[in-house]
C-alpha positions in Angstrom: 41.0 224.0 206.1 39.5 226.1 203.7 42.2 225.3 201.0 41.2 222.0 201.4 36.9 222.6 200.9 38.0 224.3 197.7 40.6 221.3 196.1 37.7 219.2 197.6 35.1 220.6 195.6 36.9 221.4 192.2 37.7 217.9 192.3 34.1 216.9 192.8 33.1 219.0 189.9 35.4 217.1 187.3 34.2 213.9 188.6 31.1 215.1 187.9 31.8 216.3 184.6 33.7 213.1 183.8 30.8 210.8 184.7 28.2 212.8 182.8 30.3 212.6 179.9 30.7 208.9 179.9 26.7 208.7 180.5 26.3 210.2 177.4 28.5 208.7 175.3 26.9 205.8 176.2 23.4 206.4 175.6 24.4 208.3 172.0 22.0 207.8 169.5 23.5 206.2 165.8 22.0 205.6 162.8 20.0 201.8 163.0 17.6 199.5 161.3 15.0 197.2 163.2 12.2 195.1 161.5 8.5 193.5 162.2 7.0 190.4 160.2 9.9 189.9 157.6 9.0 186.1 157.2 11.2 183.0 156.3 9.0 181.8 153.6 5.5 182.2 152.5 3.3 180.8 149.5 2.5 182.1 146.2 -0.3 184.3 146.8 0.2 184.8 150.8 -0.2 188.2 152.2 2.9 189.9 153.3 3.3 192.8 156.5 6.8 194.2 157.3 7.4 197.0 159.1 10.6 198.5 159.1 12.0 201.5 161.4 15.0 203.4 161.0 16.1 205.3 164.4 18.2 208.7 164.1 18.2 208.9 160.3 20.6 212.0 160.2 23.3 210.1 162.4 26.7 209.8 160.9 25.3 210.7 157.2 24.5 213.3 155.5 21.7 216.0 156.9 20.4 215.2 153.0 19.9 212.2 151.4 16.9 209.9 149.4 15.4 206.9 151.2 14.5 203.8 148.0 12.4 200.8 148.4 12.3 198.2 146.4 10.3 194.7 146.3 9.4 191.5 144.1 6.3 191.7 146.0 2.9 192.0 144.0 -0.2 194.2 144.2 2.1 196.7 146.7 1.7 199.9 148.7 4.5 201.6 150.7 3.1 203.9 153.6 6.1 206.3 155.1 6.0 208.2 158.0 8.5 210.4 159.6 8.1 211.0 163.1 9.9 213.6 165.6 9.5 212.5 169.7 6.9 210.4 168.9 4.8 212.7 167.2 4.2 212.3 163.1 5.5 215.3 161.0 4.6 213.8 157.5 3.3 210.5 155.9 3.1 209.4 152.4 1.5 206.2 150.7 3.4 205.0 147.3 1.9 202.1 145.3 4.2 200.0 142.7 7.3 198.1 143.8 9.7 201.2 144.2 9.3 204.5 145.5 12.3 207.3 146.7 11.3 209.4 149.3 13.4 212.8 150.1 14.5 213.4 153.8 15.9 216.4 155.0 17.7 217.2 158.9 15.7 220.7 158.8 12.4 219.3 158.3 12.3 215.9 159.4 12.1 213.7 162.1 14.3 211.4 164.4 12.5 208.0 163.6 11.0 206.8 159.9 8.6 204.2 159.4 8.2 202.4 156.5 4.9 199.8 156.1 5.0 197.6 153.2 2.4 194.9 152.5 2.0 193.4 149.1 1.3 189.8 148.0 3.8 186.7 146.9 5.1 186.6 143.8 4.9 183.7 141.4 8.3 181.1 141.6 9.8 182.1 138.2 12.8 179.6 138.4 12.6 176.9 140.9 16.2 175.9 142.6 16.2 173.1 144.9 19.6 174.2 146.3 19.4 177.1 147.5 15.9 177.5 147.2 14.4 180.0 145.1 14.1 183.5 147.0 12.3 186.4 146.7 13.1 190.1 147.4 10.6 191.0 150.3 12.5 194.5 150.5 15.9 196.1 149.5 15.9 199.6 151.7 19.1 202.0 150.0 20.1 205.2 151.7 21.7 207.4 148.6 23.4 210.8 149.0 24.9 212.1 146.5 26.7 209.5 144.0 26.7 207.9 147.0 24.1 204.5 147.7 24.2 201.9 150.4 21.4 199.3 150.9 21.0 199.2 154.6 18.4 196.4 154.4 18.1 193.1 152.1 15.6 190.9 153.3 14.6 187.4 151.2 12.2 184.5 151.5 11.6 181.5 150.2 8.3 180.9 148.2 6.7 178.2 146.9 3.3 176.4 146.1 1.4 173.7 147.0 2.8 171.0 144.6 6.6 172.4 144.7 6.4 172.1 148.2 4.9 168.7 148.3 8.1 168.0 145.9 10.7 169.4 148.2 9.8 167.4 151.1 9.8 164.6 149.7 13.0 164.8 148.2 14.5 166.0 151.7 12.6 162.6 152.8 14.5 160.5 150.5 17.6 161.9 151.6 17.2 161.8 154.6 16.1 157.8 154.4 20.1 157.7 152.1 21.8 159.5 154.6 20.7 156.8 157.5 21.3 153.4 155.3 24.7 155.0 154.9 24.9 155.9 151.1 23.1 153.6 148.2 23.9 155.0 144.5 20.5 153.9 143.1 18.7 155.9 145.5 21.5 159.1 145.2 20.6 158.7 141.1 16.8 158.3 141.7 17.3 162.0 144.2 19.2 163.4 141.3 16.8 162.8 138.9 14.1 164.1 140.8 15.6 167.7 141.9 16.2 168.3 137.9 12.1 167.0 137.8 11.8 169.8 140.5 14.2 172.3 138.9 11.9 171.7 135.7 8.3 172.6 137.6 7.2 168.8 137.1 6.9 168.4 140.6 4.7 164.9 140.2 7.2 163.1 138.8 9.8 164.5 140.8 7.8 163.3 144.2 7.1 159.9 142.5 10.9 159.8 142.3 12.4 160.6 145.4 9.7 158.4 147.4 11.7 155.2 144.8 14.6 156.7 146.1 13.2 156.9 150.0 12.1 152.9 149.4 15.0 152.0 147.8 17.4 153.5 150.3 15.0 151.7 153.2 15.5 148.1 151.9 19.0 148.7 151.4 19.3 150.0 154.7 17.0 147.0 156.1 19.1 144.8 153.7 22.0 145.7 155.8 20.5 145.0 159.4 19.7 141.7 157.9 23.2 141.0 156.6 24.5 142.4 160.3 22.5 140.2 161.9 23.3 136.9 160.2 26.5 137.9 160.7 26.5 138.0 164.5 24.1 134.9 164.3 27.0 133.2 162.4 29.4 134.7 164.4 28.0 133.7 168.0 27.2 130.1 166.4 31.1 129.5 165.1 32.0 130.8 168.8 29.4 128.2 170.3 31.2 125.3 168.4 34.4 126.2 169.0 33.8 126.4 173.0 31.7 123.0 172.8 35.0 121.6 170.8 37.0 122.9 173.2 34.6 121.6 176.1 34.4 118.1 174.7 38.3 117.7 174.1 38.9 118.5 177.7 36.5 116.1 178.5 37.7 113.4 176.4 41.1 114.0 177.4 40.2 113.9 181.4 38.8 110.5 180.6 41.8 109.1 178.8 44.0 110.5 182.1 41.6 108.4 184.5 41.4 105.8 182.2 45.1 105.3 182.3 45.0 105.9 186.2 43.2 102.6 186.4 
């Protein structure tokens, strides 16, 4: 009995060990990347806010190693903060649209924070496909000859006017895409995206709403045609059953006719 208590209890204690193992493999930390206010697209101009946070730094890389920013963004300041449990250990404030900034395991925290606000930049080549982008932040982890951007985020900017352009070029195409095709209005929408492409955003919007009316009477050319068609259509089928209608009748007369 007592044999048994013992095999009873060592085998108890591996499961233990076992399970605890498994719970912490599965809650182990690894090196990761989350962000706050990285936006899709913004104005020229427009204020920018990101915050980006980089959980256990030291995971799975070196215990040394340089954190870079970089950013298109104008009028900038970087603020960096290394934190350990919660609790800040240092913060610095950069201005300029790069900085580096040394982190060491022996020193250092298990969490850094990196605010970045800064203005939009001006469009310095407009592309209507893809849009022009913008670098809101490029984060790089170098060690040694070693680099490796862990975070690229872009956005689209624009202004008033080359907005104003754009959607009315999307318009147009949209208006070609339900009448089916029409080559006048696809060469009217070419022209205006090279307008576009060009920064002469009035002309290129005074083009692609010729292309948006064009494509709509073609399309309304069409219904027309369709409907004439089935007007014609149900008219030749009308005749054809009053024909038929008329011959039967005729020829039931003729039989009665000969009856008498």
């Amino acid at each position: 009995m007592r044999m048994n208590s013992i095999r009873y209890s060592k085998g108890a204690a591996v499961l233990l060990c076992v399970v605890g193992l498994l719970a912490f493999a599965g809650t182990a930390s690894a090196f990761s990347v989350s962000a706050e206010g990285v936006p899709g697209e913004t104005a020229v101009g427009d204020e920018v806010s990101v915050t980006y946070t980089v959980d256990d730094p030291f995971t799975g890389t070196s215990n040394q190693w340089t954190l870079r920013g970089q950013t298109e963004l104008q009028d900038v300041s970087w603020t960096v903060t290394v934190l350990r449990a919660g609790s800040q250990v240092d913060q610095t404030t950069y201005g300029g649209q790069n900085f580096t900034k040394a982190l060491d395991i022996d020193n250092n925290g298990d969490e850094v924070r990196v605010q970045l606000s800064g203005t939009t930049p001006a469009v310095e080549n407009y592309t209507y496909e893809p849009p022009q982008q913008y670098t809101v932040a490029e984060l790089t982890r170098v060690s040694g000859n070693n680099e490796e951007t862990f975070r690229n985020d872009t956005a689209h900017h624009y202004t008033k006017e080359s907005r104003e352009a754009r959607q009315a070029i999307d318009s147009a195409q949209q208006a070609v895409d339900n009448a089916g095709g029409n080559q006048e209005a696809e060469n009217l929408i070419e022209s205006a995206i090279s307008s576009y492409e060009n920064d002469n955003f009035e002309n290129a919007q005074n083009l692609a709403e010729d292309a948006e009316s064009t494509a709509q009477e073609a399309e309304q050319s069409q219904q027309t045609t369709k409907t004439l068609l089935l007007a014609g259509g149900g008219l030749v089928a009308l005749l054809v059953l009053l024909g038929g209608g008329y011959v039967l009748y005729t020829k039931t007369q003729g039989d009665d006719y000969s009856k008498l």
